[in-house]
C-alpha positions, 0 to 999 in steps of 0.5 A: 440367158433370157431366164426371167428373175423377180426381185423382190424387195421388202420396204419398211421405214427406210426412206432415206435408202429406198432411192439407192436401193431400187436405182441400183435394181434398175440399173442391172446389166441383166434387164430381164427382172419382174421388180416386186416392190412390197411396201408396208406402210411406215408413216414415211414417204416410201409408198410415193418413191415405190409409185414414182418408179413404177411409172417409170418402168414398166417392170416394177410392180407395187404391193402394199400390205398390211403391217406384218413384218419382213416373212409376210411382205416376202411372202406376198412378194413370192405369191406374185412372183412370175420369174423362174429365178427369184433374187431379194433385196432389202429396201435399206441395201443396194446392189451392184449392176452385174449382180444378177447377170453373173449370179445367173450365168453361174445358175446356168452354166452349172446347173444349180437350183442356188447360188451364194455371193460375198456381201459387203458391209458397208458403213458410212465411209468403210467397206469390207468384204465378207465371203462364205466359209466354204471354199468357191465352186460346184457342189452337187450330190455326194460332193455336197453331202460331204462337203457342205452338209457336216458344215451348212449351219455351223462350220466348226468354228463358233459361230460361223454358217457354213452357208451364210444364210441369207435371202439377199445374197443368192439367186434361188430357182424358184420352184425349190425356195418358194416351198421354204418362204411360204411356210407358215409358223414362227420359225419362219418369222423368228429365223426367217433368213436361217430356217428359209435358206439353209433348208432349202439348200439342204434339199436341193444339193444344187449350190454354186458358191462364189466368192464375189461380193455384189450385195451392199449390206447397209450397217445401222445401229438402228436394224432389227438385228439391234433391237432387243426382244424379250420373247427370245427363249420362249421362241426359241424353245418353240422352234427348237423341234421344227428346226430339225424337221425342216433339214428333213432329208440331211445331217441336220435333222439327226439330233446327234449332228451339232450344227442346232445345237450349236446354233441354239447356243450361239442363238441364246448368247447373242439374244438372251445372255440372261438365260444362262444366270440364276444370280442365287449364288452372287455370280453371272455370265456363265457362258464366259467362265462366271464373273462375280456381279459385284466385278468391275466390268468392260465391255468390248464390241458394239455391234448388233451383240454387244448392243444386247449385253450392254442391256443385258449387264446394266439390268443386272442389280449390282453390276458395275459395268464401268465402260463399253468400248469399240475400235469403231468408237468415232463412228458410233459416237452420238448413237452409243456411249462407246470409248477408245479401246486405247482408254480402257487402260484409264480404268479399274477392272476386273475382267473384258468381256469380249461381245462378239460371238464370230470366233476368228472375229474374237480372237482378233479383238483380243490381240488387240486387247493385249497390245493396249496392255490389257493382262490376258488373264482379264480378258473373258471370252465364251468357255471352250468347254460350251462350244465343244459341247454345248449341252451343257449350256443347253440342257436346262433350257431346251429339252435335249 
């Protein structure tokens, strides 16, 4: 196990996290890494951390690009990458030791060109585990066509990947992901993790899932997740075709397989909920069964979704959206005006409208709903219908 990995870490803005995440790169248990550190300037003090450590270990090298995002600094990083491994971490996350030393023993011992890890999402003072939806072990050949390709974007359950998708979660031979991550075009930029990953996965039919969980993902209100773009749909119609060419060689780049469409949908009910309204006929929020605008409205969920919707909602003339509330209301207090779901009862409603789109995650809130007194009759989630058969959301936007 003397195999060389590069980590390449993207910097942006996140100079309160920046000392923990290259610590924690640094203090592996597997020593043998080329430390890529690509550092965009962001008016901050991260370019003197990024200096400081690389005179302290010879491993660490530095690149300072211009301002242009997270699929550029990767891919200056990738240009510079040496290693026959490549792992990437984000600047804002950290990792614990042994990640790469058994990442690495797994790419090893059996022989794969990718192997997936847990994550786990860390708050301020909470963590959780979260593990990919395929069971662990070897997957290779028709192993893989069977078992992980009718699954790798969307495992039957709205919305979960097969896969997760992301970059930071893996450790990636080289060779196989650098032709995905230096492609050019908005699909990369847009989706960058989804449409690098997965395709590349797809292709190897070489993958070790395991179950452990060594990569720290940092939750912030303020992320890139979080932050709403106006240009969702026309980037999506954009990419759209492309997707379908980039699984070249798998299920998934037969346009009778679900997983894109589905994944189209779920894409456009989490950025762009506004798409699927007209307003011409005093109704909104199809997907979730059209509620009359004039409806009084509660929200539930604040995460990277529900962010989205309570913009979306409150934009609409007439709407009356009379709270938002999230079980994590006390650590989200002075970011977002949430409540206590236990105080929805306090109010007049109409209808809940559940803002998660991970479908296990939506039943549970709903459970929760209907043991604080909420009438289930009033609580909204997306319509079976739409994910049984998401052209009919679909087929006015995109041309399917």
């Amino acid at each position: 196990m003397n195999d060389l990995i590069s980590v390449i870490i993207p910097i942006y803005g996140v100079e309160p996290y920046l000392e923990q995440c290259i610590q924690s790169v640094r203090n592996q248990t597997y020593k043998n890494l080329e430390i890529i550190l690509v550092c965009q300037d962001s008016g901050d003090r991260c370019p003197q951390i990024c200096e400081r450590h690389a005179s302290e270990d010879e491993r660490i090298k530095v690149i300072h690009p211009l301002n242009t995002g997270l699929d550029y600094a990767r891919k200056q990083g990738m240009r510079a990458a040496t290693g026959k491994y490549v792992g990437y971490v984000d600047g804002d996350d950290w990792i614990e030791p042994n990640m790469y030393e058994e990442l690495l023993k797994y790419a090893q011992e059996y022989g794969v060109d990718v192997v997936e890890s847990g994550v786990i999402d860390s708050w301020i003072d909470v963590e959780k585990n979260r593990t990919t939806y395929l069971e662990e072990g070897c997957y290779k050949g028709i192993d893989f066509i069977e078992k992980v390709e009718p699954k790798l974007l969307y495992s039957g359950i709205f919305f979960e990947h097969g896969i997760t998708p992301y970059m930071w979660s893996k450790l990636f031979l080289k060779d196989k992901i650098a032709a995905y991550q230096m492609e050019e075009g908005v699909a990369n930029t847009m989706y960058d993790d989804i449409m690098v990953s997965l395709p590349c996965i797809a292709q190897s039919k070489k993958l070790y899932i395991s179950h452990k969980c060594f990569y720290h993902y940092r939750i912030r209100n303020d992320s890139l997740k979080r932050i709403y773009r106006k240009n969702e749909v026309e980037n999506l119609k954009r990419c759209y075709p492309t997707f379908f060419s980039k699984f070249s060689g798998s299920l998934l780049c037969d346009k009778n397989d679900r997983q894109i469409k589905s994944f189209a949908m779920y894409w456009l009910l989490y950025r762009a909920p506004h798409v699927f309204d007209n307003f011409v006929d005093g109704f909104y929020l199809k997907p979730f069964g059209r509620i009359r605008i004039k409806d009084n409205i509660v929200l539930y969920g604040a995460g990277a979704v529900g962010i989205h919707f309570e913009q979306y909602i409150r934009n609409v003339e007439g709407s009356n959206l009379i709270c938002w509330a999230d079980h994590n209301y006390e650590k989200l207090r002075g970011t977002l005006n949430v409540i206590n779901p236990r105080e929805i009862v306090n109010y007049e409603y109409d209808y809940v409208i559940i803002a998660i789109m991970r479908g296990r995650a939506a039943e549970s809130a709903k459970r929760e709903l209907v043991s604080l007194g909420v009438s289930e009759e009033k609580i909204r989630w997306v319509e079976q219908e739409y994910i049984d058969n998401p052209e009919l959301l679909l087929k006015d936007i995109l041309d399917l």
